[in-house]
N, C-alpha and C positions, 0 to 999 in steps of 0.2 A: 015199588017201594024203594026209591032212592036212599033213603036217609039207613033204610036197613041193612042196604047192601054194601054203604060207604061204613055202616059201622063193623059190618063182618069183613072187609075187608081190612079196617084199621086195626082189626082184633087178631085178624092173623101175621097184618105186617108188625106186631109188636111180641108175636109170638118169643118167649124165654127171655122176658125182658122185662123188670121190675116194674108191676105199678105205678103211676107218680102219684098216686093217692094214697097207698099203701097205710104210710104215720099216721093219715086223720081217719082211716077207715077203722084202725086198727086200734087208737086210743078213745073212741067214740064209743065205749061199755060200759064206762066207768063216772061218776063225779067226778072226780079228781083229772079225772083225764078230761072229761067235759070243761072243766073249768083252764085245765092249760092249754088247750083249744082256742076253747074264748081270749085267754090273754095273749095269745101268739095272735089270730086273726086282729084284734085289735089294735096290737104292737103295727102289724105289715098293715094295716089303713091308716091308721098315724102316720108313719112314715110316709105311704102315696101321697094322702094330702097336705103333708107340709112339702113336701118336695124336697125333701134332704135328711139327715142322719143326726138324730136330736142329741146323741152321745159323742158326736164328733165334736172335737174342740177345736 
């Protein structure tokens, strides 16, 4: 079981050390927060596929 023993390993090398999922795991209960979800992942593929910063002048 490769993939299970690279994840128990990655689990303890990250031991006392904040989530990077934390925000979307954490505002995923709610509408409200569903919906600022969607408009922030939306925002960050916009930006990928234009290739640049649409607010920048």
């Amino acid at each position: 079981m490769p993939d299970a023993s690279a994840g128990v390993y990655y689990a303890r090398f990250k031991t006392g050390t904040v989530a990077e999922t934390t925000a979307l795991y954490g505002m995923g209960g709610s509408v409200e927060s569903n919906q600022i979800i969607s408009e922030l992942l939306t925002a960050y593929l916009d930006h990928l596929y234009t290739g640049g910063n649409k607010w920048k002048k």
